[in-house]
PDB file of N, CA, C and O in Angstrom:
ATOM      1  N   UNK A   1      -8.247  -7.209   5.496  1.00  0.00           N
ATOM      2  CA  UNK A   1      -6.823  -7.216   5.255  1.00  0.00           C
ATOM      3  C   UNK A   1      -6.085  -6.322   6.245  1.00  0.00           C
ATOM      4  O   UNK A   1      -4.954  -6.617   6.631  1.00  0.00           O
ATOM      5  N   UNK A   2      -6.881  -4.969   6.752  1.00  0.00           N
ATOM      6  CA  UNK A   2      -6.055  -4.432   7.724  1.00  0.00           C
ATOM      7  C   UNK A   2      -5.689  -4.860   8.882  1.00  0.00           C
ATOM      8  O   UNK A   2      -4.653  -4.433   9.392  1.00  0.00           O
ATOM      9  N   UNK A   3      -6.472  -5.775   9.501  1.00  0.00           N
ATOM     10  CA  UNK A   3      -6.489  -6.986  10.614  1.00  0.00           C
ATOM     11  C   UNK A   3      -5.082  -8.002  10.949  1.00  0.00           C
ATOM     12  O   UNK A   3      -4.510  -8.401  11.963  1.00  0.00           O
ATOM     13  N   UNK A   4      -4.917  -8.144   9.517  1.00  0.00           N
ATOM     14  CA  UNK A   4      -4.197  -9.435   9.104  1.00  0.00           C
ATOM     15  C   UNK A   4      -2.917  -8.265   8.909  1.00  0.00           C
ATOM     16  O   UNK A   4      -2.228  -8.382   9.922  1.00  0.00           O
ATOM     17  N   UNK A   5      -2.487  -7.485   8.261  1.00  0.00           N
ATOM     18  CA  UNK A   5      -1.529  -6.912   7.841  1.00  0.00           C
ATOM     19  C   UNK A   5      -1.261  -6.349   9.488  1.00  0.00           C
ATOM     20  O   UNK A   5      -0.085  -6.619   9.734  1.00  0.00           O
ATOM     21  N   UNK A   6      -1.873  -5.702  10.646  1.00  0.00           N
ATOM     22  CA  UNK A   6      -1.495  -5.103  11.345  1.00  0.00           C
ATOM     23  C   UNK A   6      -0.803  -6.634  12.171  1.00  0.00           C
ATOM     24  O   UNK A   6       0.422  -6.700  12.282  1.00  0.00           O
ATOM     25  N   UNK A   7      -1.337  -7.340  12.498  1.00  0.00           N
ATOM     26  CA  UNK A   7      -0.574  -8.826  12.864  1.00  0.00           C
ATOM     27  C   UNK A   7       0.776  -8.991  12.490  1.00  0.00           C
ATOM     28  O   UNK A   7       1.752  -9.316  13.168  1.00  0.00           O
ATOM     29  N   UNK A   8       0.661  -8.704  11.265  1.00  0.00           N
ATOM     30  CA  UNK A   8       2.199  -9.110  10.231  1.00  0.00           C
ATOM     31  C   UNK A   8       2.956  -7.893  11.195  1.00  0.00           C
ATOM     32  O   UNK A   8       4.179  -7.997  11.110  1.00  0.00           O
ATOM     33  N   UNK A   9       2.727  -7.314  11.655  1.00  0.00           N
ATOM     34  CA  UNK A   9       3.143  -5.662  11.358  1.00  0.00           C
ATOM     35  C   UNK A   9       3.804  -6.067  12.972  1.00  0.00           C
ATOM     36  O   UNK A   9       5.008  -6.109  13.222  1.00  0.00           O
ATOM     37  N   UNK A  10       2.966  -6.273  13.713  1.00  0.00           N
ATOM     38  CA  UNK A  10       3.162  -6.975  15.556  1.00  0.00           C
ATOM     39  C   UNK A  10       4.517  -7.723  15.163  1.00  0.00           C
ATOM     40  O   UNK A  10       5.616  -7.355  15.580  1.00  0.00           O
ATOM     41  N   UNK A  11       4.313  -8.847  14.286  1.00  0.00           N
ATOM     42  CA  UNK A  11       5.208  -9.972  14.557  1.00  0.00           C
ATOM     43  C   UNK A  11       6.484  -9.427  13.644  1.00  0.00           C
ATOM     44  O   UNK A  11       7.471 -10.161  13.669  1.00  0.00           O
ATOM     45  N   UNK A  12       6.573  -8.240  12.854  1.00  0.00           N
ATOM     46  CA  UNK A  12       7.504  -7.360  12.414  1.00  0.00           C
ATOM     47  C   UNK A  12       7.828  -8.292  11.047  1.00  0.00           C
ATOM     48  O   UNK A  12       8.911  -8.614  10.558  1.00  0.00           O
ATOM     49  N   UNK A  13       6.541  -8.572  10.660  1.00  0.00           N
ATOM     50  CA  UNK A  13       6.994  -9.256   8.791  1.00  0.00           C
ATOM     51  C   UNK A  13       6.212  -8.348   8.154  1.00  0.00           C
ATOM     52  O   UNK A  13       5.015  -8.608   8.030  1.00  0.00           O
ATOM     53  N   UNK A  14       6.662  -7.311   7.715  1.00  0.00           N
ATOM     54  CA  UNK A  14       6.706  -5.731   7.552  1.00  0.00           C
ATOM     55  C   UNK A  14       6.442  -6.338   5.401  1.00  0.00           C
ATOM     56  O   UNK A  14       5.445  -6.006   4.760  1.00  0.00           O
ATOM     57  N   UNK A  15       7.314  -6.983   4.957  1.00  0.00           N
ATOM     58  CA  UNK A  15       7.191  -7.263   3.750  1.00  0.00           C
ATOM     59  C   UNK A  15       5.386  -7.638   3.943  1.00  0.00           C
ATOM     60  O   UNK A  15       4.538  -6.749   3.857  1.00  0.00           O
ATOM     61  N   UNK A  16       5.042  -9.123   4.213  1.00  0.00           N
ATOM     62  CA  UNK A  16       3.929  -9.601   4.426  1.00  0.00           C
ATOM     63  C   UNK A  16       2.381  -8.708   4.368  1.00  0.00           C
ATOM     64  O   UNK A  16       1.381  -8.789   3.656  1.00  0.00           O
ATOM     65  N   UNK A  17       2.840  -7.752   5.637  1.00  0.00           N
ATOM     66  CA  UNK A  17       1.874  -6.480   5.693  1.00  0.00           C
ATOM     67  C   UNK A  17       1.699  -5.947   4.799  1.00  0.00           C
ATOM     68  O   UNK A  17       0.512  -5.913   4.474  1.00  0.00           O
ATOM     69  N   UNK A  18       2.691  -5.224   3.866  1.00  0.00           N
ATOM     70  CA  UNK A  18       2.532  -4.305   2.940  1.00  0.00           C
ATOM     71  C   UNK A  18       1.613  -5.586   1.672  1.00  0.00           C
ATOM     72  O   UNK A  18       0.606  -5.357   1.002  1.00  0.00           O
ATOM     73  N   UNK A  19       2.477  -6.932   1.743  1.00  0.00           N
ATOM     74  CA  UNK A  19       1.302  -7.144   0.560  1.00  0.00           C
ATOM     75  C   UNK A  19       0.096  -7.924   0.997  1.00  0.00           C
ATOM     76  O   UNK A  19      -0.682  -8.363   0.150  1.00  0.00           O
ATOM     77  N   UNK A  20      -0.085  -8.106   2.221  1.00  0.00           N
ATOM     78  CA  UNK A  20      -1.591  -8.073   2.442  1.00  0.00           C
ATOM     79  C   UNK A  20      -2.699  -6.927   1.886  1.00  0.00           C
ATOM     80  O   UNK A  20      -3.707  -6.967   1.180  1.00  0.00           O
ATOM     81  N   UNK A  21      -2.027  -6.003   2.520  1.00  0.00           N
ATOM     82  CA  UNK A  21      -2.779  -4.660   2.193  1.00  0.00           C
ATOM     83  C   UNK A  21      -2.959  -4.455   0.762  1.00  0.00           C
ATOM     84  O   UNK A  21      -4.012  -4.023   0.292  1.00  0.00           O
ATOM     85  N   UNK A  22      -1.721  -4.830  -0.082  1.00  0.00           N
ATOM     86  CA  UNK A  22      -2.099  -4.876  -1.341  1.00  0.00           C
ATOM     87  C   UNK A  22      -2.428  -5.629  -1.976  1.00  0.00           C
ATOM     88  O   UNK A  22      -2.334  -5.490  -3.195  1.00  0.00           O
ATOM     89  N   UNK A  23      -3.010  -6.868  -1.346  1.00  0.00           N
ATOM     90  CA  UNK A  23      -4.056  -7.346  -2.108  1.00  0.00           C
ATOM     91  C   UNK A  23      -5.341  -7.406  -1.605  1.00  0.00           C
ATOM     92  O   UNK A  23      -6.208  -8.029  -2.219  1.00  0.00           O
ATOM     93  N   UNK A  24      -5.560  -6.870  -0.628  1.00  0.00           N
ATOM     94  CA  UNK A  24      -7.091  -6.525  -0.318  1.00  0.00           C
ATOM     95  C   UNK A  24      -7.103  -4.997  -1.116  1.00  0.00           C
ATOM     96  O   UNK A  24      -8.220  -4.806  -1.598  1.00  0.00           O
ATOM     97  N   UNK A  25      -6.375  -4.128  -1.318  1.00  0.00           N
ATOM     98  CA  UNK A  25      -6.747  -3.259  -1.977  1.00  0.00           C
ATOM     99  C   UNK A  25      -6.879  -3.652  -3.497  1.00  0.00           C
ATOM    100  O   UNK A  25      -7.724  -3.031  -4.143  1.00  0.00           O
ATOM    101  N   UNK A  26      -6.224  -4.503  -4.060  1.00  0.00           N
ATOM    102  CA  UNK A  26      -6.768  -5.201  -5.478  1.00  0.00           C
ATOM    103  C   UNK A  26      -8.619  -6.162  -5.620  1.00  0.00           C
ATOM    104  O   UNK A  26      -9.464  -6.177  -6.516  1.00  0.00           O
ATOM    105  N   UNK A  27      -8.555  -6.730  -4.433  1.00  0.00           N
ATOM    106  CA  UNK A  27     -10.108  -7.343  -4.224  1.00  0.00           C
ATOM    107  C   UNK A  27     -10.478  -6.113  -3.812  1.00  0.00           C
ATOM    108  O   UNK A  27     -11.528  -6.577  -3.367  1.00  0.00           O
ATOM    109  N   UNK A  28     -10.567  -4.987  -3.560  1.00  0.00           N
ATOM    110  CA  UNK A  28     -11.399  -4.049  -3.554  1.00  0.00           C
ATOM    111  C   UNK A  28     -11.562  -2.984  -5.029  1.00  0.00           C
ATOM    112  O   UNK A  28     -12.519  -2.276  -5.341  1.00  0.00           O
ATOM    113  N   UNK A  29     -10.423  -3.166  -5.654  1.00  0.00           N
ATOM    114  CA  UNK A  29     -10.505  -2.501  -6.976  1.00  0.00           C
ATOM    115  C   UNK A  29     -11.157  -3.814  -7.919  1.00  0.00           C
ATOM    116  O   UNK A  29     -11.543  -3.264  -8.950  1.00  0.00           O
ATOM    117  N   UNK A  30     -11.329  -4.684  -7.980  1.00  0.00           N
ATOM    118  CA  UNK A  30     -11.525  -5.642  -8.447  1.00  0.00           C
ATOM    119  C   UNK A  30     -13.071  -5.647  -8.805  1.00  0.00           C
ATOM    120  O   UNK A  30     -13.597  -5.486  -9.906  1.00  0.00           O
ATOM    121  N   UNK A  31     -13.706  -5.899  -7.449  1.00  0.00           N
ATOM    122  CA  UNK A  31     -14.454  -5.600  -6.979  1.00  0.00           C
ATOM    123  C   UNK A  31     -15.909  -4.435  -7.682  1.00  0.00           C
ATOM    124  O   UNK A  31     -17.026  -4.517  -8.192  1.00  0.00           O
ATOM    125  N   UNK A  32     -15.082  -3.619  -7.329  1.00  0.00           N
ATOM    126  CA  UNK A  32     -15.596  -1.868  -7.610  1.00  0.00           C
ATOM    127  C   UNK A  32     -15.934  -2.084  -8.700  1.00  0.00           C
ATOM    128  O   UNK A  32     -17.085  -1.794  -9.025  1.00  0.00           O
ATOM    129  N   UNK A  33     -14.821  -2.811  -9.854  1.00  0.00           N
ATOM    130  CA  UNK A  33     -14.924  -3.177 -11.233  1.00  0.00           C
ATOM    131  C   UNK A  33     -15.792  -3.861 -11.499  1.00  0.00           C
ATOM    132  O   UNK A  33     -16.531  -3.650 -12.461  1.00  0.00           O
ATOM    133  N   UNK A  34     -15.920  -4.977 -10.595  1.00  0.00           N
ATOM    134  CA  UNK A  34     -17.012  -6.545 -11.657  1.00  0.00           C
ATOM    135  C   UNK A  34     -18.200  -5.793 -11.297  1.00  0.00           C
ATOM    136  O   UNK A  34     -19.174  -6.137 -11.966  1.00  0.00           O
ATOM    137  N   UNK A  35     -18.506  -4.558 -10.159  1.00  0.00           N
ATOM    138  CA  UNK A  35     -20.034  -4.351  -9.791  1.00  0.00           C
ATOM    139  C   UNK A  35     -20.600  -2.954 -10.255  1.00  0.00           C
ATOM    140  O   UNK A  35     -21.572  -2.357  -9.792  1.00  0.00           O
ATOM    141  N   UNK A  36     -19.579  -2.490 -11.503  1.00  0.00           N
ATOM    142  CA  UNK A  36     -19.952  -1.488 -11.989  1.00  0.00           C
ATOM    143  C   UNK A  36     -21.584  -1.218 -11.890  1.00  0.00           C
ATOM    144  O   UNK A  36     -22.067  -0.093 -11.763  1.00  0.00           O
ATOM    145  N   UNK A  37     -22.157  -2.137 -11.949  1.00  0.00           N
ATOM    146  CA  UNK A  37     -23.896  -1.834 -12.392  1.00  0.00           C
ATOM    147  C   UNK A  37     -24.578  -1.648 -11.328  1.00  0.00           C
ATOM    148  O   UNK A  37     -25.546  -0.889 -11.281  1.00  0.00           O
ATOM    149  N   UNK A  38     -23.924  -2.663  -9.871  1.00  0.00           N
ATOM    150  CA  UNK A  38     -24.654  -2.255  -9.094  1.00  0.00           C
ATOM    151  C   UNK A  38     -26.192  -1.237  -8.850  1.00  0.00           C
ATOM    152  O   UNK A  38     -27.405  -1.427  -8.758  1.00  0.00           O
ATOM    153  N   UNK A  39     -25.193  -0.061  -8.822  1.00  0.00           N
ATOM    154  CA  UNK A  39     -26.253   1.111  -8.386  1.00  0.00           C
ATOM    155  C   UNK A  39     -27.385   1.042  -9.469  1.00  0.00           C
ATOM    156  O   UNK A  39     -28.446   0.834  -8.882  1.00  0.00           O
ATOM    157  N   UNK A  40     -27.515   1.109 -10.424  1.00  0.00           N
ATOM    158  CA  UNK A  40     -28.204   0.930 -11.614  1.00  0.00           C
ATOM    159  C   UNK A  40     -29.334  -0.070 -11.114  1.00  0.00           C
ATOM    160  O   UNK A  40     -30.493   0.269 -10.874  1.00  0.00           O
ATOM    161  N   UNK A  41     -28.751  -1.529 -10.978  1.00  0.00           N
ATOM    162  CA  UNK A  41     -29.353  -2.463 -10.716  1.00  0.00           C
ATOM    163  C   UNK A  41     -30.363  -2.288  -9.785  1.00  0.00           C
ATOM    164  O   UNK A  41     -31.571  -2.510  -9.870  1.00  0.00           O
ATOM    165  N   UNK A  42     -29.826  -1.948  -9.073  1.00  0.00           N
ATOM    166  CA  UNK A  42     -30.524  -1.322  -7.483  1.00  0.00           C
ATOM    167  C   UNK A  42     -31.671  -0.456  -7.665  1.00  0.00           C
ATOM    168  O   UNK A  42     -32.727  -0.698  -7.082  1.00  0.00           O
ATOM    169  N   UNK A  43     -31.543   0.459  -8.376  1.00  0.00           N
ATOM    170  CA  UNK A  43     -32.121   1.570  -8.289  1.00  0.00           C
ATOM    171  C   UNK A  43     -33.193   0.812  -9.698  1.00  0.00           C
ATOM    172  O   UNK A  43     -34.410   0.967  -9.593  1.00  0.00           O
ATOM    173  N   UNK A  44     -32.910   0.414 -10.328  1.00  0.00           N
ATOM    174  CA  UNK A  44     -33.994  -0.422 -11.537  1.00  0.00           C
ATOM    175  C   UNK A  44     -34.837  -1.198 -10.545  1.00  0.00           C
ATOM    176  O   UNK A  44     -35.873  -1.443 -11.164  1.00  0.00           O
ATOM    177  N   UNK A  45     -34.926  -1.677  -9.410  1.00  0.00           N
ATOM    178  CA  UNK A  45     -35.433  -2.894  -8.930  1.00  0.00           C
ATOM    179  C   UNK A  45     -36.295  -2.280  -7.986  1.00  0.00           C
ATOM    180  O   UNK A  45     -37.151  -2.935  -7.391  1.00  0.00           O
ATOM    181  N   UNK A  46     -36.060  -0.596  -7.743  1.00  0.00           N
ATOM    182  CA  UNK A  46     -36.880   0.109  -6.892  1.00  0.00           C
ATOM    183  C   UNK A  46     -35.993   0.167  -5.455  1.00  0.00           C
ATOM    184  O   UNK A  46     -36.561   0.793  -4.560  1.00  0.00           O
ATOM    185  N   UNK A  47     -35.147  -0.201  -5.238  1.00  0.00           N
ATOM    186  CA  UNK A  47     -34.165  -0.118  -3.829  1.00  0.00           C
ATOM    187  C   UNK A  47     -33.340   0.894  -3.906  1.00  0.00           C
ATOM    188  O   UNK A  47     -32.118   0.755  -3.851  1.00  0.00           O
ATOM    189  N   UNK A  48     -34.178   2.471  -4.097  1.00  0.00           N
ATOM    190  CA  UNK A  48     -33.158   3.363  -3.689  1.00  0.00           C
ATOM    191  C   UNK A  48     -32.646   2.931  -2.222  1.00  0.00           C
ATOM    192  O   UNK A  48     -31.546   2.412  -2.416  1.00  0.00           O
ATOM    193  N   UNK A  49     -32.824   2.915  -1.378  1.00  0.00           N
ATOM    194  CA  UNK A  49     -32.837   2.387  -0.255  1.00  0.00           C
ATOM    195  C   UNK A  49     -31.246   1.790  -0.539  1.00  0.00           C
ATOM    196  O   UNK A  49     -30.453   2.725  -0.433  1.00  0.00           O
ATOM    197  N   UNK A  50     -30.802   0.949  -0.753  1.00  0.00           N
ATOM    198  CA  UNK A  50     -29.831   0.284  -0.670  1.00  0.00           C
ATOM    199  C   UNK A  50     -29.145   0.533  -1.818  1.00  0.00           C
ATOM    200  O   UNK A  50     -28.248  -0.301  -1.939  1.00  0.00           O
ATOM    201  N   UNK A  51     -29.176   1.410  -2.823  1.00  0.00           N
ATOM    202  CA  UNK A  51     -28.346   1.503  -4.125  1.00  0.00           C
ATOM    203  C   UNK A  51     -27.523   3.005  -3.083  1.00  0.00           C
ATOM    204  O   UNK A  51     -26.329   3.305  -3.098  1.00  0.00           O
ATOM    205  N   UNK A  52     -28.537   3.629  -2.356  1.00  0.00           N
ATOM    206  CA  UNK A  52     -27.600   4.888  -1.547  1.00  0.00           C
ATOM    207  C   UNK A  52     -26.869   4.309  -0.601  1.00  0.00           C
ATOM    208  O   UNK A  52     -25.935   4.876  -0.033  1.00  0.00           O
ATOM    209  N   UNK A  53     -27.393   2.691  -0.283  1.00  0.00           N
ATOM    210  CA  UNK A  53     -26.536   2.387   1.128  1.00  0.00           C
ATOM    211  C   UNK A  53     -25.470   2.062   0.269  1.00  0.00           C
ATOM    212  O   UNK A  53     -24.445   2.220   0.931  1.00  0.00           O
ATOM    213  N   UNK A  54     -25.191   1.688  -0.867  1.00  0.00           N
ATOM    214  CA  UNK A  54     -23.938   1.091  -1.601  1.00  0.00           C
ATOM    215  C   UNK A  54     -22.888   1.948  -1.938  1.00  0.00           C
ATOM    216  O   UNK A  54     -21.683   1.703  -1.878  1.00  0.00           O
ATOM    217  N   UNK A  55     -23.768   3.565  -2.503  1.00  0.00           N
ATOM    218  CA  UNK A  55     -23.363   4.759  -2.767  1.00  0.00           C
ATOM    219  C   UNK A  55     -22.251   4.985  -1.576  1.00  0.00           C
ATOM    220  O   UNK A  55     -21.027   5.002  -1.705  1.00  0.00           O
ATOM    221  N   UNK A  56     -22.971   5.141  -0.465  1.00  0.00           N
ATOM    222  CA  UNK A  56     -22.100   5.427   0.694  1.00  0.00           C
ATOM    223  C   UNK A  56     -21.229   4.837   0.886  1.00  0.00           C
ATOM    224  O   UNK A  56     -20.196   5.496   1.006  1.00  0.00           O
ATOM    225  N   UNK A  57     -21.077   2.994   1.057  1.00  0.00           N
ATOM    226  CA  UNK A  57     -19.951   2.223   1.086  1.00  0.00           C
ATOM    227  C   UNK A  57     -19.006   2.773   0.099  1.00  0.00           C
ATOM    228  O   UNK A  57     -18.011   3.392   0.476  1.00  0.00           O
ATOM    229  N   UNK A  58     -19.278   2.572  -1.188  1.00  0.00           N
ATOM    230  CA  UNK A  58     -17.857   2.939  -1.807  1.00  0.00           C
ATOM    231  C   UNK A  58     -17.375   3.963  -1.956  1.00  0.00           C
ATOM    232  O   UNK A  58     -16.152   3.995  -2.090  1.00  0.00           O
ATOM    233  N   UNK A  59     -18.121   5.165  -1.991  1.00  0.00           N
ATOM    234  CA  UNK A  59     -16.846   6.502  -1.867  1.00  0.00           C
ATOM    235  C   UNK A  59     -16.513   6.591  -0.314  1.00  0.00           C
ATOM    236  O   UNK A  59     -15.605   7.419  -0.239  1.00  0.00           O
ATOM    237  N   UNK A  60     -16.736   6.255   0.614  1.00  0.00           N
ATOM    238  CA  UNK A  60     -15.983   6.130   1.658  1.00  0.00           C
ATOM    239  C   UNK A  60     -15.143   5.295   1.848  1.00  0.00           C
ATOM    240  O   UNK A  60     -14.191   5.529   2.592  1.00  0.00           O
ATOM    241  N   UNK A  61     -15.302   4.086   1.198  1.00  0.00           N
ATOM    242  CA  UNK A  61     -13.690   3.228   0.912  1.00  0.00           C
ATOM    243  C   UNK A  61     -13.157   4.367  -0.198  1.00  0.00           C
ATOM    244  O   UNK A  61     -11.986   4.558   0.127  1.00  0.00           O
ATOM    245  N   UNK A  62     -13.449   5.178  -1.305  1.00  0.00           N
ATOM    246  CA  UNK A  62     -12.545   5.386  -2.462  1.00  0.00           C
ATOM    247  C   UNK A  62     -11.559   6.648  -1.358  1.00  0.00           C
ATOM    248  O   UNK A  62     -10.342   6.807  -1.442  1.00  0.00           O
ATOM    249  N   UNK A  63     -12.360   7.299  -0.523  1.00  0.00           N
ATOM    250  CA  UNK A  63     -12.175   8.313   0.145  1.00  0.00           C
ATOM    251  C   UNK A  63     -10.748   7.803   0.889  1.00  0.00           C
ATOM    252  O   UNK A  63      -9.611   8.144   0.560  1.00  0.00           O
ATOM    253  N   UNK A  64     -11.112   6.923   1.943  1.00  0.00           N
ATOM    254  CA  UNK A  64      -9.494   6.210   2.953  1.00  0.00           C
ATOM    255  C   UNK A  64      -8.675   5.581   2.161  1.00  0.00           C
ATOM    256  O   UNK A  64      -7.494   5.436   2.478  1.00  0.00           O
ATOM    257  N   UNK A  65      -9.302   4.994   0.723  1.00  0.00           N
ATOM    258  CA  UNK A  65      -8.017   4.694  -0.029  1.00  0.00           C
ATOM    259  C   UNK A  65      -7.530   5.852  -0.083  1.00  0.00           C
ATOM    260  O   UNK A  65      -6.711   6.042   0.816  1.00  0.00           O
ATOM    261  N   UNK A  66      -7.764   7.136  -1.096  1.00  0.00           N
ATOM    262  CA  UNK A  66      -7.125   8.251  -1.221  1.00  0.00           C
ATOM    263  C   UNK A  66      -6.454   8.825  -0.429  1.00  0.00           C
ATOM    264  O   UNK A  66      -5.529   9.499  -0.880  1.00  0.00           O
ATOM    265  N   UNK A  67      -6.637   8.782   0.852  1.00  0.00           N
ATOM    266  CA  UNK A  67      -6.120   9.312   2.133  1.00  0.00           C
ATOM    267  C   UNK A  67      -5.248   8.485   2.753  1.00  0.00           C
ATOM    268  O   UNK A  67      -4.781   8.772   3.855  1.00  0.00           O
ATOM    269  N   UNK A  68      -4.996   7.568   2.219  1.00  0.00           N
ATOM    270  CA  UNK A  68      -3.688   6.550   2.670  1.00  0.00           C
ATOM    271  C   UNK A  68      -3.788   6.175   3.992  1.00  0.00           C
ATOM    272  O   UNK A  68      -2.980   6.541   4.845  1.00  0.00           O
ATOM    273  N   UNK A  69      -5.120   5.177   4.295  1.00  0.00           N
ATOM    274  CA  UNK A  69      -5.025   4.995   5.925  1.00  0.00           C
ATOM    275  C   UNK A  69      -4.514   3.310   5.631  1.00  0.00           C
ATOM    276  O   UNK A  69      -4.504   2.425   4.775  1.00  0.00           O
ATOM    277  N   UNK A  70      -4.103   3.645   7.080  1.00  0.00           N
ATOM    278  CA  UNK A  70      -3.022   2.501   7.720  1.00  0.00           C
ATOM    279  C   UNK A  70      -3.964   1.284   8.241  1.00  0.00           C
ATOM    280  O   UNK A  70      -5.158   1.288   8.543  1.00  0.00           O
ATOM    281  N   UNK A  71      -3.168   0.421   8.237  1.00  0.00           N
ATOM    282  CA  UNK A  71      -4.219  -1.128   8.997  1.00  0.00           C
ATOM    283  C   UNK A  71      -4.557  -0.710  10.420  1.00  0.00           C
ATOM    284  O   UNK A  71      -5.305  -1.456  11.052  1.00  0.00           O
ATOM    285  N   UNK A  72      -4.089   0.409  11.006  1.00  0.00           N
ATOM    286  CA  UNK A  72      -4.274   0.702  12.644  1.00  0.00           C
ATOM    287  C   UNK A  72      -5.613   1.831  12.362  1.00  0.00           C
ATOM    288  O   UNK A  72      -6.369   2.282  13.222  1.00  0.00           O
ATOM    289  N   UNK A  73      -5.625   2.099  10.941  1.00  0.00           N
ATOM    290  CA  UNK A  73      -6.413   3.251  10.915  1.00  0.00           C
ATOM    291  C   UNK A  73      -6.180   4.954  11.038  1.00  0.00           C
ATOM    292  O   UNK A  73      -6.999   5.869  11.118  1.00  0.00           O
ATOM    293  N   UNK A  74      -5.119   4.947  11.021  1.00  0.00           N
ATOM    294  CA  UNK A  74      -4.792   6.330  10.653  1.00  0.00           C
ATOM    295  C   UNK A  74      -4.548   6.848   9.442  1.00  0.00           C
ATOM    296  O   UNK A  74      -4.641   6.163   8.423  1.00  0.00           O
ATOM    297  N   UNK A  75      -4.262   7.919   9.436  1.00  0.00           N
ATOM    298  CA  UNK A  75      -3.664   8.469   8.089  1.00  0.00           C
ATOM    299  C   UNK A  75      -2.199   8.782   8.062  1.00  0.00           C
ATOM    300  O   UNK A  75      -1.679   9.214   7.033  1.00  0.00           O
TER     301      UNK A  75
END
């Protein structure tokens, strides 16, 4: 979505951008939600291995959400 919103952002449809972004940030809360078990799952199946690679993905998305970065990537 930051891809697509920074486009909007070029061609100056500034509305567009903002709700791109907010709805990839809803498929990412969405998301977070339906896979509550994930890690669980993971880690039941013997894949610490990949229940930490998952670990890592999402508090580093929860992290740049919190930090309010931009589709260019800043803060």
């Amino acid at each position: 979505s930051r891809e697509v919103a920074g486009w909007c952002v070029e061609d100056g449809a500034l509305e567009e951008a903002v709700g791109t972004l907010e709805r990839g940030r809803a498929l990412a809360l969405h998301t977070e939600m339906a896979t509550v078990d994930v890690l669980s799952t993971l880690s039941r199946l013997g894949r610490a291995d990949l229940a930490e690679e998952w670990r890592g993905w999402r508090d580093s998305a929860r992290r740049r959400s919190e930090a309010g970065h931009r589709p260019d990537g800043t803060a």
